[in-house]
C-alpha positions in Angstrom: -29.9 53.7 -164.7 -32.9 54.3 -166.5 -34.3 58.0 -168.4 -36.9 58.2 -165.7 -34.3 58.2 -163.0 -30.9 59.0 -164.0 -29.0 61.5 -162.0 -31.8 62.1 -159.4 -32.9 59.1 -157.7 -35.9 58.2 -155.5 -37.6 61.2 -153.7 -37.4 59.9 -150.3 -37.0 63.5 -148.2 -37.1 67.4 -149.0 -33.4 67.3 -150.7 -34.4 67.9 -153.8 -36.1 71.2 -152.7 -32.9 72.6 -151.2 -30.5 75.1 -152.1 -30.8 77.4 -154.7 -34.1 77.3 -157.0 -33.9 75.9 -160.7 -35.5 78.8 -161.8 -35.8 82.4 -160.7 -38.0 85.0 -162.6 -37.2 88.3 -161.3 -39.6 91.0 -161.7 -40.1 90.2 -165.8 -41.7 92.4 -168.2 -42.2 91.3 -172.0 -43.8 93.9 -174.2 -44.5 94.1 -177.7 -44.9 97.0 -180.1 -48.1 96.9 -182.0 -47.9 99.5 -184.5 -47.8 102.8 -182.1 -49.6 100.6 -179.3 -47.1 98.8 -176.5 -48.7 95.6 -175.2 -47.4 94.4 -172.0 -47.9 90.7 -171.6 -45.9 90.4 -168.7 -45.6 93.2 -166.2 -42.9 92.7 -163.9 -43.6 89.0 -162.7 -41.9 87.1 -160.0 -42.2 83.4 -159.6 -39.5 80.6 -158.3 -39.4 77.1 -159.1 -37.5 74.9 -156.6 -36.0 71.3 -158.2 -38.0 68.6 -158.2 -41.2 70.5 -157.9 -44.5 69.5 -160.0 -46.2 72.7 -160.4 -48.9 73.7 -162.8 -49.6 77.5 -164.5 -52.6 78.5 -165.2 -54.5 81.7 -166.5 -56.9 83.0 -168.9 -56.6 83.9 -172.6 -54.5 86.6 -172.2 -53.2 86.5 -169.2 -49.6 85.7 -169.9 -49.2 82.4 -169.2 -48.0 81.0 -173.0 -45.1 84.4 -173.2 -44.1 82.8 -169.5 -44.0 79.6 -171.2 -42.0 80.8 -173.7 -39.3 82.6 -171.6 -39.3 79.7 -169.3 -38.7 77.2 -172.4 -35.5 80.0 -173.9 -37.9 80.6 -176.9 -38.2 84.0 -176.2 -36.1 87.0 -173.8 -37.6 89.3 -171.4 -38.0 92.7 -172.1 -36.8 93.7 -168.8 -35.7 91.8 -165.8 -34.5 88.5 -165.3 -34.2 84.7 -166.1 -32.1 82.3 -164.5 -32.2 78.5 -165.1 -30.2 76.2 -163.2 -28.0 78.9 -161.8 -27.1 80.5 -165.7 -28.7 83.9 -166.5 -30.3 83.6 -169.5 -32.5 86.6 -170.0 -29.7 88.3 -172.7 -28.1 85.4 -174.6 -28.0 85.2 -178.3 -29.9 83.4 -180.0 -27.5 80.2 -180.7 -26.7 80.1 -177.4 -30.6 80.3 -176.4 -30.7 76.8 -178.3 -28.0 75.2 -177.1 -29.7 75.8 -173.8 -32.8 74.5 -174.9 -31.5 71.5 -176.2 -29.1 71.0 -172.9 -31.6 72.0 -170.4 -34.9 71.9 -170.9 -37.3 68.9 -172.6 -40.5 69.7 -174.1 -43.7 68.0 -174.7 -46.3 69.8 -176.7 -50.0 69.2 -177.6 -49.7 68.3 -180.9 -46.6 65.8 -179.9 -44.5 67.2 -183.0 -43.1 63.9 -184.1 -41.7 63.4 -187.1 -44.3 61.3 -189.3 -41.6 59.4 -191.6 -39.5 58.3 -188.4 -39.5 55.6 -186.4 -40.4 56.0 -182.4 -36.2 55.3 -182.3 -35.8 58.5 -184.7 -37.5 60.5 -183.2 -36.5 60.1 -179.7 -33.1 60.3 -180.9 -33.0 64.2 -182.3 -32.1 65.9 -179.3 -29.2 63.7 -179.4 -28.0 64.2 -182.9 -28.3 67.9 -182.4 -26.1 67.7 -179.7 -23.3 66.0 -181.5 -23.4 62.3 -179.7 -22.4 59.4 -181.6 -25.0 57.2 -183.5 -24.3 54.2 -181.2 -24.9 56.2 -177.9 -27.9 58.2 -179.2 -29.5 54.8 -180.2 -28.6 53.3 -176.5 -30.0 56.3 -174.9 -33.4 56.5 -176.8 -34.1 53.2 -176.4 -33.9 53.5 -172.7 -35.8 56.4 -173.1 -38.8 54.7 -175.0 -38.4 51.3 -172.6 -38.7 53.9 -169.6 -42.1 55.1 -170.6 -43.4 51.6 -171.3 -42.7 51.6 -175.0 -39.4 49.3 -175.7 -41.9 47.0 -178.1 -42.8 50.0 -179.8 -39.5 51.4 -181.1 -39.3 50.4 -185.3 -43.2 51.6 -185.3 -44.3 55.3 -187.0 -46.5 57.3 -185.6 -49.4 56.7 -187.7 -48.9 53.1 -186.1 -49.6 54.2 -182.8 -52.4 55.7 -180.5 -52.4 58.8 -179.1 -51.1 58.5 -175.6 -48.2 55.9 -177.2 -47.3 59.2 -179.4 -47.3 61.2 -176.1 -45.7 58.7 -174.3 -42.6 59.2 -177.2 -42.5 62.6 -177.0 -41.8 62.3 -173.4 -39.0 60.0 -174.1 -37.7 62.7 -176.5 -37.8 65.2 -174.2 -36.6 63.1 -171.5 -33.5 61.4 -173.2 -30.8 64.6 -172.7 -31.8 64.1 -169.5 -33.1 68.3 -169.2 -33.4 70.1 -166.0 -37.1 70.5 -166.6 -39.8 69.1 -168.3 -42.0 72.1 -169.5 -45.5 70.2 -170.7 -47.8 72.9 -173.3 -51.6 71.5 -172.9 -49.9 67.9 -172.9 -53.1 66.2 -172.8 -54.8 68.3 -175.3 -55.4 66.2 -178.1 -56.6 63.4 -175.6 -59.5 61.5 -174.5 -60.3 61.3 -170.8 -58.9 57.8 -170.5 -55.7 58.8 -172.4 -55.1 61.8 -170.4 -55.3 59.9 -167.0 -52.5 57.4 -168.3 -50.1 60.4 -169.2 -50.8 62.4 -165.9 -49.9 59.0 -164.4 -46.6 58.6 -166.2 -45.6 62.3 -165.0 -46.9 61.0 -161.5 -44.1 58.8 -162.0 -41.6 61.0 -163.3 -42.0 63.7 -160.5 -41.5 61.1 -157.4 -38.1 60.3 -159.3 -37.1 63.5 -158.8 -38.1 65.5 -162.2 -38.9 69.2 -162.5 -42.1 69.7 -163.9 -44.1 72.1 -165.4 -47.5 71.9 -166.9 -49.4 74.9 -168.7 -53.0 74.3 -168.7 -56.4 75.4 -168.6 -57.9 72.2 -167.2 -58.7 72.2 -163.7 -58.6 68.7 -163.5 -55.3 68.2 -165.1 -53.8 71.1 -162.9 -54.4 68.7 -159.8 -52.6 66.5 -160.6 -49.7 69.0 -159.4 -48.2 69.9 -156.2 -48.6 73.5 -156.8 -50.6 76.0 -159.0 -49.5 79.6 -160.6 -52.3 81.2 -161.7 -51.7 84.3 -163.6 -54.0 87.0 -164.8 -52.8 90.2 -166.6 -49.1 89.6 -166.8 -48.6 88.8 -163.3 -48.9 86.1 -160.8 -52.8 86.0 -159.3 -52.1 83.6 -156.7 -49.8 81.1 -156.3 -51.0 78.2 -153.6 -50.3 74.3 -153.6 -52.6 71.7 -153.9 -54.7 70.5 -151.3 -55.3 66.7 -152.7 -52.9 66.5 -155.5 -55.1 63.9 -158.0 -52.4 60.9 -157.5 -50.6 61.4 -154.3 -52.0 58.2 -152.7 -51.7 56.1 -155.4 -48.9 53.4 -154.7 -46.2 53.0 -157.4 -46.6 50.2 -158.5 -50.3 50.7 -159.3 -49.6 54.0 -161.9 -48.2 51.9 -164.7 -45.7 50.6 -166.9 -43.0 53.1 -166.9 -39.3 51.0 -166.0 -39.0 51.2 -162.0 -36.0 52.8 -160.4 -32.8 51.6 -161.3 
């Protein structure tokens, strides 16, 4: 079974969405001392994702949104109240066991893609894997599914610098897809992207949240916010509104007209 589908399957009915959510923020506060001032960039905020949800934050400079994304992705604890991910409370743990977590649970995709320049689209997908200890053989199975999963198994002795800028995105969903994470937490993934570039990545996470992936996308762009089931908008440290989308961008799009990525295994 394939990195875009492994251990969840076609969404065919509301399962996924049952039971207990894969993340609960519980009345969160983070504050930080700046000289004798206290900023509160979060001010006791609530918000539930269920599994298998594609759900979009939003917010103005300021409003919280990137310190959410931080305590979401285990880079940073809450002042006050409390984180749970995929049933584990995670709002006190050290920091070594905050990066285990990360590295176990959750896969990111950033703006800038952050891959390694010197390494080969193989490489880089692999360093999850190394850092969690599996064999050389395995890690070089699994990232290769990985990369032939997002339509890029001709692509996998190339560098970066050989590549365009939605192949280099396309890797660094591989990456954060190949330890197989309960979520998929996307910072301004389309960013550094044309138009057309951005459409074909919002397209591959089409793909990866009808097979069953957790998603979420911080962004400012209205259009790419769309392409979500559901929007959290925040505004000074809480949640504004939090409302799903009317006409999500791709939902009538038939599968096999989104893209490359491998089908369903």
């Amino acid at each position: 079974m394939d990195a875009l589908t492994q251990d969840h399957g076609r969404r065919t009915t509301d399962d996924l969405r049952a039971g207990r959510p894969i993340i609960e923020i519980e009345g969160v506060w983070k504050t930080y001392e700046m000289g004798p001032t206290l900023v509160h960039a979060l001010r006791g905020l609530s918000v539930e994702v269920q599994r298998g949800e594609y759900v979009a934050i939003m917010g103005p400079s300021g409003s919280g949104k990137s310190t959410l994304m931080n305590i979401i992705g285990c880079l940073d604890t809450p002042t006050r109240g409390r984180y749970v991910l995929d049933g584990e409370d995670v709002s006190r743990l050290s920091d070594d066991r905050l990066a285990d977590v990360r590295n176990r649970r959750i896969g990111f995709v950033f703006q800038t893609f952050n891959l390694l320049p010197r390494q080969t689209c193989l490489q880089n997908v692999e360093l999850p894997l190394v850092y969690a200890g599996v064999p050389g053989r395995e890690r070089r199975r699994r990232a290769a599914e990985a990369l032939e999963a997002v339509g890029l198994g001709d692509r996998m002795t190339h560098r970066p610098n050989e590549l365009s800028g939605g192949q280099r995105q396309r890797v660094a969903v591989a990456r954060a897809l190949v330890n197989d994470p309960a979520i998929l937490l996307a910072d301004e993934p389309t960013g550094n992207l044309d138009t057309a570039t951005s459409e074909e990545i919002m397209r591959l996470f089409e793909q990866l949240y009808r097979r069953g992936h957790t998603l979420l996308v911080v962004t400012h762009e209205h259009d790419i916010a769309h392409h979500a089931r559901r929007i959290v908008h925040l505004r000074d440290g809480l949640v504004e509104y939090d409302e799903p989308v009317a006409e999500p961008a791709l939902a009538g799009v038939p599968e096999e007209a989104l893209g490359a990525a491998a089908p369903a295994a």
